[in-house]
Structure formats: structure tokens, C-alpha cells
C-alpha positions as CSV (number, residue, x, y, z in Angstrom):
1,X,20.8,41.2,5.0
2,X,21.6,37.8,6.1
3,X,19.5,37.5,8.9
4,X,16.6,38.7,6.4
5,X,17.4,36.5,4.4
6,X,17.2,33.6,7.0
7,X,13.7,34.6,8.0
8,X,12.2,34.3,4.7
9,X,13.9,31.5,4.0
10,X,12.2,30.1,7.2
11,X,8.9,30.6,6.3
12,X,9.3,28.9,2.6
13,X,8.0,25.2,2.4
14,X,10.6,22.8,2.3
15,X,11.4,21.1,-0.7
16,X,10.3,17.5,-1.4
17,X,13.4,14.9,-0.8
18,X,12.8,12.7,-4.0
19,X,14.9,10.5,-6.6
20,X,15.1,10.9,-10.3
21,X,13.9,7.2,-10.9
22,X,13.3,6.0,-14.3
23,X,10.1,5.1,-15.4
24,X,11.0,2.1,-17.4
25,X,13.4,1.1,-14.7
26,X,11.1,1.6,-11.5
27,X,8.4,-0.6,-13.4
28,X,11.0,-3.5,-14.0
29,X,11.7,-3.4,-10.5
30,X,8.5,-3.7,-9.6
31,X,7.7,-6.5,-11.9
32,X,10.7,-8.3,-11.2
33,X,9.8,-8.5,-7.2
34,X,6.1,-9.2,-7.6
35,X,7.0,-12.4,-9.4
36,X,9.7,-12.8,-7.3
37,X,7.9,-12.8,-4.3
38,X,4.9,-14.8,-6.3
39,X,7.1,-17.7,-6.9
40,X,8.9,-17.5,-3.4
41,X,5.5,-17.7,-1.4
42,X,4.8,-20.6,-3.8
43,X,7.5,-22.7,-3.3
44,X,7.4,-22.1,0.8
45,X,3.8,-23.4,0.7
46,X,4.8,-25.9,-1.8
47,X,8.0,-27.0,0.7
48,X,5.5,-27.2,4.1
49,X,3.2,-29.3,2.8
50,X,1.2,-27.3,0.2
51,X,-2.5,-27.6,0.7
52,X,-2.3,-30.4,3.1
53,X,0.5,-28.5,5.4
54,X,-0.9,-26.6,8.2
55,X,-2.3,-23.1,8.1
56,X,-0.2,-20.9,10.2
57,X,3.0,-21.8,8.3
58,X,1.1,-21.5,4.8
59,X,-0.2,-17.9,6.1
60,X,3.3,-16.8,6.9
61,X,4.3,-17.3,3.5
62,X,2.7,-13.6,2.9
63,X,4.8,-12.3,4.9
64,X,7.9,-13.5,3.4
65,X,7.1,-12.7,0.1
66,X,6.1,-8.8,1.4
67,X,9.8,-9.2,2.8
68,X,11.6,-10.0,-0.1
69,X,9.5,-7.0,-2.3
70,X,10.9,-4.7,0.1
71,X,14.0,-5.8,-0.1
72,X,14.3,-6.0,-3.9
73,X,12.8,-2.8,-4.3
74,X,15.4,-1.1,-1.9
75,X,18.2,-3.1,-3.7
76,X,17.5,-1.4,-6.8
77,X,16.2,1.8,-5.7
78,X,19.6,3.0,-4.7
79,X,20.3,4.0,-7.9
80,X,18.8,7.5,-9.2
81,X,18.8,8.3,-5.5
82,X,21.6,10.7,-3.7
83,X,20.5,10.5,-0.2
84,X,18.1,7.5,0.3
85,X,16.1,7.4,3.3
86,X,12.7,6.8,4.5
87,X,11.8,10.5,3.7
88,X,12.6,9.5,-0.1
89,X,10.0,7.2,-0.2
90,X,7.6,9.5,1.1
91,X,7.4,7.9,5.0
92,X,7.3,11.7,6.2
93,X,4.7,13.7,8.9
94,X,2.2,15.6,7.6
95,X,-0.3,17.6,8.5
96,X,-3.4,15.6,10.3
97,X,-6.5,17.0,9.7
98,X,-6.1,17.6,6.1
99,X,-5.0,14.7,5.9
100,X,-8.0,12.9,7.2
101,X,-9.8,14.7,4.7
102,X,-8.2,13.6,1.8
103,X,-8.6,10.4,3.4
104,X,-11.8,10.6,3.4
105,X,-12.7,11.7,0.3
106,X,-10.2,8.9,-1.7
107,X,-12.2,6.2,0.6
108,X,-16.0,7.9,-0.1
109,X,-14.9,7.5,-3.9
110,X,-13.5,4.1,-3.3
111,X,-16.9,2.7,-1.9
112,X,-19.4,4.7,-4.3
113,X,-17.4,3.1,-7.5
114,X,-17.3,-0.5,-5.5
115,X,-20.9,-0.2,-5.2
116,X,-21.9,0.8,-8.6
117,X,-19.5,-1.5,-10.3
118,X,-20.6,-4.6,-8.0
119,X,-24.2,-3.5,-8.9
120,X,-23.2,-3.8,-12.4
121,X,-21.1,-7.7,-12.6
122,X,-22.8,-8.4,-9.8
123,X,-21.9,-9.8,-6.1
124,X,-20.4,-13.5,-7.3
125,X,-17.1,-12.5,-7.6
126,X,-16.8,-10.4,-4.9
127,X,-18.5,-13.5,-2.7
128,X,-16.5,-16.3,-4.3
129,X,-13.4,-14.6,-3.1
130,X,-14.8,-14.8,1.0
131,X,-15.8,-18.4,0.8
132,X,-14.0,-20.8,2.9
133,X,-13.4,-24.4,4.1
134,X,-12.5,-25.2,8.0
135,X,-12.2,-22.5,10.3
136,X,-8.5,-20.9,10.5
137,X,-6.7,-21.6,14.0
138,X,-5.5,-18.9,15.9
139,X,-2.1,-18.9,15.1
140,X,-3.3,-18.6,10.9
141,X,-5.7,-15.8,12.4
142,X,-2.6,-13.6,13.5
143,X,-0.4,-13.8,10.9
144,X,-3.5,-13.7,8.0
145,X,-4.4,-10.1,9.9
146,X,-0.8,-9.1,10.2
147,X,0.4,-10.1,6.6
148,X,-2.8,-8.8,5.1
149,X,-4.0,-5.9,6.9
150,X,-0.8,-4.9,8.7
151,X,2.8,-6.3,6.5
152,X,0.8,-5.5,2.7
153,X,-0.4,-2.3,3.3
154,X,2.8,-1.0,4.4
155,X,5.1,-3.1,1.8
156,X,2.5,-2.1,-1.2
157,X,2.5,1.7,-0.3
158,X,6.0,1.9,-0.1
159,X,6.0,0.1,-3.4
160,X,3.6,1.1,-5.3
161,X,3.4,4.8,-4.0
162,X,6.6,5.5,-2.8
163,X,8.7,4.1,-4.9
164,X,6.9,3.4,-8.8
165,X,4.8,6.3,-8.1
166,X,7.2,9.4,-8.3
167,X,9.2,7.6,-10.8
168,X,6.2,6.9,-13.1
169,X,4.9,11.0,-12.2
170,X,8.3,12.4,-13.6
171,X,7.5,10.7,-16.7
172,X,4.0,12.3,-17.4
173,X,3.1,14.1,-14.7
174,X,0.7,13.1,-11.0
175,X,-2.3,12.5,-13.2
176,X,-1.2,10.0,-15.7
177,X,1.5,8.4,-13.1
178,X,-0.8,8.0,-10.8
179,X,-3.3,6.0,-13.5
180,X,-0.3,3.7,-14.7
181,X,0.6,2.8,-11.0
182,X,-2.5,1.9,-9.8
183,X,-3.3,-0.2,-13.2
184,X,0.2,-2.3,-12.4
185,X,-1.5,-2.5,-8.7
186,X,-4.3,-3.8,-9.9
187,X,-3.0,-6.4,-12.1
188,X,-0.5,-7.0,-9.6
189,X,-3.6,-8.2,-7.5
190,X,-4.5,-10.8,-10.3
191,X,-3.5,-14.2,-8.5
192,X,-5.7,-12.9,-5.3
193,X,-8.7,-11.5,-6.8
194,X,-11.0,-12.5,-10.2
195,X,-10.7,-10.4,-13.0
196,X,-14.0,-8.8,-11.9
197,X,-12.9,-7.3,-9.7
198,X,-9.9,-5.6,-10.8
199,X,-11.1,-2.1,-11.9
200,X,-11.7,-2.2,-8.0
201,X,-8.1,-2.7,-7.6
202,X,-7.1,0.4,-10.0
203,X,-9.4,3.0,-8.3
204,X,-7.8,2.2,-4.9
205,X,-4.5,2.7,-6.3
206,X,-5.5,6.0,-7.7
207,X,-7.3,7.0,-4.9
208,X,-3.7,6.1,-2.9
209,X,-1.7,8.0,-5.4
210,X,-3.8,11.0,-4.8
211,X,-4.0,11.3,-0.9
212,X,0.2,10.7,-1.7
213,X,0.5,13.4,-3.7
214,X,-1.7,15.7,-1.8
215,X,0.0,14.8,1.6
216,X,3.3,14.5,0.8
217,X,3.4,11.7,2.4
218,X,2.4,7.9,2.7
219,X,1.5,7.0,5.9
220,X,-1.8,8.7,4.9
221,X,-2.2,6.1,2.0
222,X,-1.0,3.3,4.3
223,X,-3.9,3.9,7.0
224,X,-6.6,4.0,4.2
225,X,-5.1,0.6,2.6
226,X,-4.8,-0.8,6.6
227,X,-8.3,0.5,7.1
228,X,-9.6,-1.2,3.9
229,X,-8.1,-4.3,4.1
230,X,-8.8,-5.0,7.5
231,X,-12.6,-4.7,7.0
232,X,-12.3,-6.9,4.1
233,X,-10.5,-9.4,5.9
234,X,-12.8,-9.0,9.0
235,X,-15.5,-9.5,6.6
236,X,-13.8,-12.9,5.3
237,X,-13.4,-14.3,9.0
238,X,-17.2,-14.0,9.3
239,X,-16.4,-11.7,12.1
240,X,-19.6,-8.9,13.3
241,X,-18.1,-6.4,16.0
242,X,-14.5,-7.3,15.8
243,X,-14.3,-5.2,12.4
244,X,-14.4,-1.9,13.8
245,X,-11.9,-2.9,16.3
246,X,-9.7,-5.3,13.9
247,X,-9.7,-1.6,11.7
248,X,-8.6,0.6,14.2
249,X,-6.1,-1.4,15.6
250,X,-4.2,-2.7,12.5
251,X,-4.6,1.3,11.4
252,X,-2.9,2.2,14.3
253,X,-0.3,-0.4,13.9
254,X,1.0,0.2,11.0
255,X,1.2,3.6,11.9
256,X,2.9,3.4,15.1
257,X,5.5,0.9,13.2
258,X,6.7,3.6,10.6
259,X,6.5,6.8,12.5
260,X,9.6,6.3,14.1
261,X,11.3,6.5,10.4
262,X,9.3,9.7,9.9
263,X,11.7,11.9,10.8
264,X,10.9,14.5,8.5
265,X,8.1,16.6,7.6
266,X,5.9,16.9,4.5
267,X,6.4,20.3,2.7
268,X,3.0,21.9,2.9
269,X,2.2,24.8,0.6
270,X,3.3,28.9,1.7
């Protein structure tokens, strides 16, 4: 009897590891370290010189203020959580093929809406955005692609999908969460992008929020937000054949950075 009982039990999916997060609570939290981190970037650039100080200390300001989201959100995350751990915010294996495929059919979705809605307000905003004085140097170059299109995809996941996600699912279920999350994602994108530009914004997050919820897990939704914002900032460097390279490798980075924390594996359906 018991060791029938252990084979069946083997062959049922495991159960998600997740927190009982409050909705109103999780949003706060998010609130309170996007304008936390908002002001902090501002008053580093603000103490090196502002404008006038030099570019790779300016840029590393990003990275600072992805630090001290993470570290706000983890602060108050422990509470509502029994166990936390990586695996509660969703940084868990999963199953590869599917999902590349749920990959690519968020990012197919992604770029047919960006298309139609560019066609419809037109290509200023989206150009005003890339338009630029002197050329970076190096140094600016490094820590733009790693704070960008390495540090923001990983930080905003973990965030937005692995932390305000769940909380905001358990309140009306994937659909609606995942709506509400990506339309504080895309307002939380407000001081970097026009207003244009922001139903852009809110379809990403969604699209995120699904391949989350369909993986179990968000490394998925951190390659395709390392995969997209690399080629925008590729794009915005004026580069040609770098992007493909510049996509793949900071893809692959932000992978290889997390999947030592993976240590468990998405539950994947009998």
C-alpha cells in the first residue's frame, strides 16, 4: 500500500511553491521602490555632475536603482511568504521547448500590436526616444547594455512577474492580474518612454505575465524582455550586425546568471 502510494504520488506534478501576497500590499511595494529607486538614480546623477558629469558614472546609476528595487521588494516580500526562495518568485526550470513556443508566440503578438499601433500615432515618438547627442564611450556602452538589457530585465521580471504578479492573480484570477500588472509596468515606464508609447509597454507586460503563467517559471519571461531590449538598445546605438549578437549574448547572460538559483523545477501538467 505504501509503496503504491509512493509511485502515484511520483508521477503527480508538483505543486507550485507560492506566497499568499496581498494585492493592495504587493502594489505598494512596488510603488514605493519604483520611486524609490527614481529618486535614488536622480540624486546619483545629480551628485556626479548631472548632465555635465561623465557618461559611464551617469549610466551606472541604472544599475543602482535596479539594486535597491530588488532589495526593497525582498525586504517586504518576506511577509505572506513561509519559505522564501528563489523558487517563490518563480526563478525555476522548466521545460524548453514549450517554452520557446510560448516565447514565441507572446513576442509575434508583441511586434504585430507595435506595428499596428506605430502605424496608427505614428513613428515620432518611437524615434524621438533613439535620438542622441555625442557618441557614448566605451565604458557608458557596457554598463548602458548591462543595466538595460542585462540588470532591468532580470530586476523587472522578478518584480513585476514574480513578485506583483501572483499577488495581484490571487486577487482576480491570471487574466485580470496579469492586465493590472502589466498596466503598473507600463506606467512604471513613464519617465523613459512618451506617453505614446505606453500601451506598448502594457502588452509586453501581459505578454510576460502569460509565458509566466504558462511556464511556471520566469526565466522564460526574462529572455524575451533580454531579447527585446537588447534589440532596442542595439537599435539606439546605431548599431547594424552587432544586434543579433548583442541579443543572444545578453539572452544568454541573464540566463546563465539566475540558473544557478534555479534549483527547482516548474510543475508541468499530468
Amino acid at each position: 500500500m505504501t509503496a503504491q502510494a509512493a509511485s502515484t504520488g511520483s508521477t503527480r506534478p508538483r505543486r507550485r511553491r507560492s506566497a499568499r501576497w496581498r494585492p493592495r500590499t504587493a502594489l505598494a511595494v512596488v510603488v514605493l521602490g519604483l520611486v524609490g529607486s527614481q529618486l535614488l538614480a536622480l540624486g546619483f546623477a545629480l551628485a556626479v555632475g548631472g548632465e555635465d558629469g561623465l557618461d559611464w558614472v551617469a549610466a551606472s546609476g541604472i544599475l543602482i536603482a535596479d539594486a535597491f528595487l530588488v532589495v526593497i521588494v525582498l525586504h517586504f516580500a518576506r511577509r505572506g511568504a513561509d519559505k522564501l526562495g528563489a523558487a517563490t518568485f518563480g526563478i525555476r526550470r522548466t521545460a524548453f521547448w514549450p517554452a520557446v513556443g510560448w516565447m514565441l508566440l507572446a513576442y509575434g503578438t508583441v511586434m504585430v500590436f507595435n506595428a499596428v499601433w506605430l502605424l496608427l500615432v505614428g513613428t515620432g515618438a518611437a524615434e524621438q526616444d533613439s535620438s542622441g547627442g555625442s557618441s557614448p564611450t566605451i565604458a557608458a556602452i557596457v554598463l548602458i547594455v548591462l543595466g538595460v538589457a542585462v540588470a532591468a530585465p532580470i530586476v523587472e521580471e522578478f518584480v513585476f512577474r514574480g513578485y506583483l504578479f501572483p499577488a495581484l492573480a490571487r486577487w482576480r484570477g491570471p487574466w485580470i492580474g496579469a492586465l493590472a500588472g502589466a498596466t503598473v509596468f507600463g506606467v512604471a515606464h513613464c519617465l523613459v518612454y512618451p506617453p505614446q508609447l505606453w500601451p506598448m509597454m502594457i502588452v509586453f507586460g501581459f505578454a510576460a505575465c502569460m509565458v509566466f503563467w504558462f511556464t511556471g517559471s520566469i526565466l522564460p519571461s526574462i529572455a524575451l524582455h533580454a531579447l527585446n531590449n537588447s534589440l532596442v538598445t542595439g537599435i539606439q546605438l546605431g548599431w547594424s550586425w552587432e544586434v543579433p549578437l548583442l541579443m543572444i549574448g545578453c539572452m544568454a547572460l541573464s540566463l546563465f546568471l539566475l540558473l544557478p538559483f534555479a534549483r527547482e523545477r516548474a510543475p508541468q501538467t499530468a
